[in-house]
C-alpha positions in Angstrom: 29.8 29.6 30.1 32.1 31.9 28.3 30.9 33.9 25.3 34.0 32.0 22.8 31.5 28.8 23.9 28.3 30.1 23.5 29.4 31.2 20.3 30.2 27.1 19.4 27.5 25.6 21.7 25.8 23.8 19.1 22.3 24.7 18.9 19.1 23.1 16.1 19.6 24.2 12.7 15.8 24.5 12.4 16.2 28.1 12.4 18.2 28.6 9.4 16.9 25.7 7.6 13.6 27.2 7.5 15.3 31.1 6.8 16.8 29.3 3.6 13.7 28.0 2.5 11.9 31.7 2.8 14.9 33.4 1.8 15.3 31.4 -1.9 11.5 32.1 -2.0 11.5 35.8 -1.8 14.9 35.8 -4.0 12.8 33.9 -6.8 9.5 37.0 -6.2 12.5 39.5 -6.1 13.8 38.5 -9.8 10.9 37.1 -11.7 8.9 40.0 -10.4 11.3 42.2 -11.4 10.6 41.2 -14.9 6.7 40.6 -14.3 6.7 44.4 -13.2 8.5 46.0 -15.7 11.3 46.7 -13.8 13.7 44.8 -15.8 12.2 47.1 -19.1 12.7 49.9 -17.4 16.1 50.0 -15.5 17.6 47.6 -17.8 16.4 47.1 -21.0 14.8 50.7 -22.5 17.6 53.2 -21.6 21.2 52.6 -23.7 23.2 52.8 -20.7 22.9 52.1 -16.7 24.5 55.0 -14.0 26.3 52.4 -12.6 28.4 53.0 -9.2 31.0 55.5 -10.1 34.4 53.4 -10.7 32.4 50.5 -12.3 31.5 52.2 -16.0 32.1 48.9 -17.4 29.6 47.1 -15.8 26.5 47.2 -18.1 23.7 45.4 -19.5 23.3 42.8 -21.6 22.4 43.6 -25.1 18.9 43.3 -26.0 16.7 40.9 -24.3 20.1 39.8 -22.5 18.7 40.8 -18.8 15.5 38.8 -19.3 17.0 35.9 -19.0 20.1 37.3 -16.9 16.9 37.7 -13.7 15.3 34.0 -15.4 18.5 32.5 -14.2 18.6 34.3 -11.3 14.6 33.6 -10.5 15.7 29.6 -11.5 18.3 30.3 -8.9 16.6 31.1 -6.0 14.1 28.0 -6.0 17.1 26.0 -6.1 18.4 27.7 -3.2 15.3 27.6 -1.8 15.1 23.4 -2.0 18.7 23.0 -1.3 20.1 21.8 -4.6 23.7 22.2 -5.6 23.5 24.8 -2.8 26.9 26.6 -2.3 27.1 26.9 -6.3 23.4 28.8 -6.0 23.9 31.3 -3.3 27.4 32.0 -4.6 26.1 32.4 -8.1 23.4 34.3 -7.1 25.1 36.4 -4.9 27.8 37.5 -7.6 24.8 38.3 -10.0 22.2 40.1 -7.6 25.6 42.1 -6.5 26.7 43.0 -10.4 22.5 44.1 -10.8 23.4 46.5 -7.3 26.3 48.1 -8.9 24.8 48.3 -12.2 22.3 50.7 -11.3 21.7 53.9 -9.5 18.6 54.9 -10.8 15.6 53.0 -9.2 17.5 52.5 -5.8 16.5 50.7 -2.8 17.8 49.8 0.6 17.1 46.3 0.2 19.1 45.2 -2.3 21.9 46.6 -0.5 20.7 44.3 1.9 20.1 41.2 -0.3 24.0 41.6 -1.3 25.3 41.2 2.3 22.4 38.5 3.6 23.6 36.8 0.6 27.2 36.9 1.2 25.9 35.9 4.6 24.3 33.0 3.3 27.9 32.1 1.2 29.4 30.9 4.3 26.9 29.3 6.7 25.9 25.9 6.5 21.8 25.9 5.5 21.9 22.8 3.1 22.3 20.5 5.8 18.7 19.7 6.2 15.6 19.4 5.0 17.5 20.0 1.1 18.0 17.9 -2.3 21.9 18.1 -1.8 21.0 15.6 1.6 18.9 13.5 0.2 21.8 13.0 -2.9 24.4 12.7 0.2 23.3 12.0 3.5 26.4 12.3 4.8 26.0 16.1 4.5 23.1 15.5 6.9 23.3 17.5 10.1 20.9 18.3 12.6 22.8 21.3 14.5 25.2 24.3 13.7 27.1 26.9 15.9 24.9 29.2 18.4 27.2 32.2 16.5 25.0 31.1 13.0 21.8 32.7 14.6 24.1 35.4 16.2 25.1 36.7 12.9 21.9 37.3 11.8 20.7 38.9 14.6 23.9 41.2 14.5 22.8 42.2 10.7 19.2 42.9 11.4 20.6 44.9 14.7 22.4 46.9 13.1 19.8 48.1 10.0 17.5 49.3 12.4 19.6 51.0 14.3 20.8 53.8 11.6 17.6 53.4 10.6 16.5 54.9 14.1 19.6 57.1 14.1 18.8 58.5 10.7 15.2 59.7 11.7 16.0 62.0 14.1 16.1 64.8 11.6 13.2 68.2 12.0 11.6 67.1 8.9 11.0 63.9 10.3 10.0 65.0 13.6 8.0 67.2 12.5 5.9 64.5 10.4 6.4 67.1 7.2 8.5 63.9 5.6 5.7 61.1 6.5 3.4 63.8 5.3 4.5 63.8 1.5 5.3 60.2 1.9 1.8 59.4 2.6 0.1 61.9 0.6 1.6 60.7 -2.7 1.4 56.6 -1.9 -2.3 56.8 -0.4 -4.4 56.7 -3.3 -7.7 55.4 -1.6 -9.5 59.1 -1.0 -11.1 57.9 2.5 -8.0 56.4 3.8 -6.3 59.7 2.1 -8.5 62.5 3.9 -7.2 60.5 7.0 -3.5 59.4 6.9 -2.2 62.6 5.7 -3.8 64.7 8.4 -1.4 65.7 10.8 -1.7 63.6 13.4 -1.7 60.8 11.8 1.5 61.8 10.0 3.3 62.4 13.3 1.7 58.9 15.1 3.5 57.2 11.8 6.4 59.2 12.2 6.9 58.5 16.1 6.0 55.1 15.5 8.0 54.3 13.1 10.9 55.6 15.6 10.1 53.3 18.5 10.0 50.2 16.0 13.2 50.5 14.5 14.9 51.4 17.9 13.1 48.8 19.9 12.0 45.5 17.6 15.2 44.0 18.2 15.4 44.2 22.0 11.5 42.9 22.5 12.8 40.2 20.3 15.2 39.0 22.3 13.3 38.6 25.3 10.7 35.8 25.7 8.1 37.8 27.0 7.8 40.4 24.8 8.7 38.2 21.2 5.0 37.3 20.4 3.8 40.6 21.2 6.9 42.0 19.6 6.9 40.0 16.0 2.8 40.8 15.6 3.7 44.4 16.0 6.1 43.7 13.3 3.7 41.6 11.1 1.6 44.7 11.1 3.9 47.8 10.9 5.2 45.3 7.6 2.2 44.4 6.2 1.2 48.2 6.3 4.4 49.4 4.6 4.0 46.9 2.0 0.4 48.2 1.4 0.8 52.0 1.5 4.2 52.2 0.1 4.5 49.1 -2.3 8.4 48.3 -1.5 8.5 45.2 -3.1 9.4 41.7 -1.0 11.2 44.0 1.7 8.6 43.7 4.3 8.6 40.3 4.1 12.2 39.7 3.7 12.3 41.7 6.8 10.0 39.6 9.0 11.9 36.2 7.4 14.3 37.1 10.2 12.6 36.5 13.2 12.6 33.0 12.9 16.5 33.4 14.3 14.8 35.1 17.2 12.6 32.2 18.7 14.0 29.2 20.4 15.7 27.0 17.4 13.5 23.8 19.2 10.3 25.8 19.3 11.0 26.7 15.5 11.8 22.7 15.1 8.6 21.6 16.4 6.3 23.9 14.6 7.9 23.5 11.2 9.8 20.4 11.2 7.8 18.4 13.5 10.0 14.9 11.9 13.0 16.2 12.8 15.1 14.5 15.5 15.8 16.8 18.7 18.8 18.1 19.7 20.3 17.4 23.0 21.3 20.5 25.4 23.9 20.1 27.2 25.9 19.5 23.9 29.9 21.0 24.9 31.1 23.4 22.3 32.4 21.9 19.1 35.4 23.8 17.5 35.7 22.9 13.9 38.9 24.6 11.6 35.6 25.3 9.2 33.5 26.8 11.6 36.1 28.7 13.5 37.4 30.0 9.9 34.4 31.3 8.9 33.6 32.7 12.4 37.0 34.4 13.0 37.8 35.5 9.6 35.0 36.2 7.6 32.3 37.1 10.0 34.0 39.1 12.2 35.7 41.7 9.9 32.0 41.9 7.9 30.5 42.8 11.2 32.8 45.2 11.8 32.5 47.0 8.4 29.4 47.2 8.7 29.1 48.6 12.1 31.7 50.9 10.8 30.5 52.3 6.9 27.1 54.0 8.0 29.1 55.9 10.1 31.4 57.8 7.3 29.1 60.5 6.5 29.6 62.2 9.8 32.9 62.5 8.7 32.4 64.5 5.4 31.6 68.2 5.3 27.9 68.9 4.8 24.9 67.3 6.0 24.3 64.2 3.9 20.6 65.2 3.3 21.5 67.9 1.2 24.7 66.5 -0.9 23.8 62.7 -0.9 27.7 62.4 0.1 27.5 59.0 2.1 24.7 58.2 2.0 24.3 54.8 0.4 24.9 51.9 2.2 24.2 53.7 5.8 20.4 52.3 5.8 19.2 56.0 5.2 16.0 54.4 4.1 12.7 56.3 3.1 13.7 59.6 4.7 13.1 62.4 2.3 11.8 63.5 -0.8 14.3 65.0 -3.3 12.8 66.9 -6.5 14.5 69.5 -8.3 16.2 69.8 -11.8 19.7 70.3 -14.0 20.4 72.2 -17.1 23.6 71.3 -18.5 25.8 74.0 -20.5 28.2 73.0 -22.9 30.9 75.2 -23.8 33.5 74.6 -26.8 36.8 76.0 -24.9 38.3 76.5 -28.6 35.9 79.0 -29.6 34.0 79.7 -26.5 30.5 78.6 -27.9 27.9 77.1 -26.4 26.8 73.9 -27.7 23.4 72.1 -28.0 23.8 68.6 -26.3 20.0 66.5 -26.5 19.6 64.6 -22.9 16.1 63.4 -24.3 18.7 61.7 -26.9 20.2 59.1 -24.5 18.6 59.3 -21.2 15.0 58.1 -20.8 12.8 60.3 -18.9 13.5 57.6 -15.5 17.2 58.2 -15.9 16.5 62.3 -16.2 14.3 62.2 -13.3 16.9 60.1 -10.8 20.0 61.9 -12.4 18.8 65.5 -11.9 18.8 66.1 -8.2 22.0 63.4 -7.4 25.2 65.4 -7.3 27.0 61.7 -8.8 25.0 61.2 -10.9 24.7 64.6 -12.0 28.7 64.3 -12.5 28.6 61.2 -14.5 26.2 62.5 -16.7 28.6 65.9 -17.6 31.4 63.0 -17.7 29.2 60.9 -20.7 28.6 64.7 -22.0 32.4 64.9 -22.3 33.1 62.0 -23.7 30.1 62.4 -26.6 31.9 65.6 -27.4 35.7 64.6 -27.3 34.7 61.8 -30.0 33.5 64.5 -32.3 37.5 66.3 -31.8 36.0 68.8 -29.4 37.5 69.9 -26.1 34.2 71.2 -24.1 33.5 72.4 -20.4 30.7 71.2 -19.2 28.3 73.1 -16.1 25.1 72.1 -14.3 22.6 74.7 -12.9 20.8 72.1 -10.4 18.1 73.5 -8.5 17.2 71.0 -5.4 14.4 70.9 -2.9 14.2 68.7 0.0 11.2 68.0 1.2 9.3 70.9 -0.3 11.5 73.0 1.1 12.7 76.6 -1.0 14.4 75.4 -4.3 18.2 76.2 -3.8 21.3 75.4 -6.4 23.5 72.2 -5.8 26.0 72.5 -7.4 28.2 75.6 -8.4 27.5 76.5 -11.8 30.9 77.9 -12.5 32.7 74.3 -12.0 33.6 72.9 -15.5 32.5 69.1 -13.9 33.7 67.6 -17.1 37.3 68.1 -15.8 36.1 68.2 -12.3 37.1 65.0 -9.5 34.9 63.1 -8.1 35.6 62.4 -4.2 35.3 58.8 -3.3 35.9 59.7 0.4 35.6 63.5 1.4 33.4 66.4 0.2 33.3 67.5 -3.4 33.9 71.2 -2.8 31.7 71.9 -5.9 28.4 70.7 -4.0 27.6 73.7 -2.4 27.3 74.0 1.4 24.5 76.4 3.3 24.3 76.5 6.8 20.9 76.8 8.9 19.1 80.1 7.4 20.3 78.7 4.2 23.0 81.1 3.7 25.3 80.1 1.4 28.9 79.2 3.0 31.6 80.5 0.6 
């Protein structure tokens, strides 16, 4: 069989039923725990403005109490996706709102709600209301009991592709070396007997190495049949640790929701739909215009760009552990520890004094915390420094003295504290030659 009729070969929709019905679950943890947590207080409602994504200023909180019930709706939203009710409306609302709370904010950032964007966007376009929903039961003739084998593809694509620059990103000396996993552990360990123990050095390294072989090999044992039981308890555990140790929210289990497109879509059927109808096999390839344009022009150019986008920072000067350019949206996830801080100097360029500007003023102590070691954010901030001063008829430089460890390594300056960054650009694509550069006995490179 060619692969253009695998790809159509309809297949049981158990599969992705069942991944709609976990994944509008975890959405609805996600947002109303997001507000149970204090998250919502904290990123969105205590500090007067958001570091959004540079190029989208404009997109800021609500006012007030506004993002409460901005995550309510989108909490209401994922139960309804979960049941299958006015489907396509929920996930494409949802999707547009979770992907306005991405860009709004840089501060508390986290792989996976880069990752909730694009499974949602996923979502958008496959067909996972066709069973087992509220929309069916309201119109049967929505009712299908099969979708393209290239549905179940597309997921596994996804997932294939976050673990491996996950793997890729690991192979770095402080990981290696377990001096990350070290201070990873040491600060989220708070039992003292498990402590003594998981930040001793082998241990550290164990976690390291093992953490290696999972991301580079879940997918592969996955795919075979006999290594997919022993494969997905492995990843029920090295999960289920994670989420005790290092308290990442529904990740872990968002992450295991996936395996479901792993197993046979009949085997997935009988242990979770057991009324549903099977589905013949030796069905022939069905090529519906809907299916085909979904499959040819949506999915295919997504894959691509995302095959493609973790890949830019090898093409900017520096290495993206040290000047951050890059680095989002490459599934660097959990790989070092940045701590460090910025003193900003404002000078009138009238008179040539230097003026007092009060941070503690309009950034909370969060914002200063996240801000101070990010050479963006660290820009936008002398940008809003600017701006404070040009509305009170003064023309100001502004300059950072930002002094940056990675991974308790020797405290070194970021950024060049002769740059006036008020009137400095900001890259979108290539270095920004004011982040300094130092090569491998940190020697700085002129």
């Amino acid at each position: 069989m060619s692969i253009k009729n695998r790809l159509f070969t309809p297949i049981d929709n158990a599969p992705l039923v069942l991944f709609r019905i976990f994944f509008g679950f975890l959405l609805a943890c996600e947002t109303f725990g997001a507000i149970a947590t204090g998250w919502v207080k904290s990123n969105f409602v205590t500090p007067k403005f958001t570091f959004s994504h540079i190029g989208m200023n404009w997109l800021q909180p609500l006012p007030g109490n506004g993002m409460y019930f901005y995550f309510c709706a989108m909490g209401i939203l994922g139960l309804l996706i979960m049941v299958g009710y006015k489907y396509r409306y929920c996930i494409s609302l949802f999707t547009i709102m979770w992907t306005a709370v991405y860009f709004m904010q840089k501060t508390s950032y986290n792989n996976h709600y880069y990752l909730l964007v694009l499974v949602c966007l996923i979502m958008c376009f496959l067909p996972a209301q066709r069973y087992a929903s509220i929309d069916v039961k309201q119109n049967p003739a929505l009712k299908k009991l099969t979708m393209p084998q290239w549905c179940s593809w597309v997921m596994i694509a996804m997932v294939s592709i976050v673990y491996f620059y996950a793997t890729l990103a690991k192979f770095y000396p402080d990981w290696l070396n377990g001096t990350f996993t070290h201070s990873l552990l040491n600060r989220s360990v708070t039992i003292p007997s498990l402590h003594s123990v998981m930040t001793q050095k082998w241990f550290c390294l164990f976690i390291a190495y093992a953490g290696i072989v999972f991301d580079l090999s879940i997918v592969p044992l996955m795919l075979f049949k006999r290594t997919r039981t022993i494969a997905f308890i492995a990843s029920i555990i090295f999960h289920i640790f994670n989420s005790i140790t290092l308290q990442i929210g529904i990740f872990p289990f968002f992450a295991l929701s996936f395996a479901v497109f792993f197993y046979p879509p009949d085997r997935i059927r009988k242990v979770f739909f057991r009324k549903k109808p099977a589905v013949e096999t030796d069905i022939e390839a069905t090529y519906t215009n809907e299916s085909i344009v979904a499959f040819k022009y949506f999915f295919v150019p997504f894959l691509i760009i995302q095959l493609l986008l973790p890949l830019r920072h090898y093409f900017i000067k520096g290495d993206v552990l040290w000047t951050e350019e890059g680095h989002r949206l490459s599934w660097r996830m959990m790989l070092r520890n940045r701590s460090g801080s910025t003193n900003f100097v404002v000078i009138d360029k009238k008179t040539g004094n230097t003026l007092f500007y009060d941070i503690m003023k309009d950034y909370t102590l969060k914002q200063i915390s996240g801000m101070s070691t990010r050479p963006d954010m660290i820009w936008q901030t002398a940008q809003r420094i600017k701006n404070n001063f040009d509305l009170q008829g003064k023309d100001v430089a502004v300059h950072a003295h930002t002094r940056v460890s990675i991974n308790g390594s020797p405290y070194k300056y970021l950024i060049n504290p002769d740059t006036d960054l008020a009137s400095a650009r900001w890259d979108y694509f290539f270095h920004c030659d004011w982040i300094l550069l130092y090569d491998s006995n940190n020697n700085l490179i002129k």
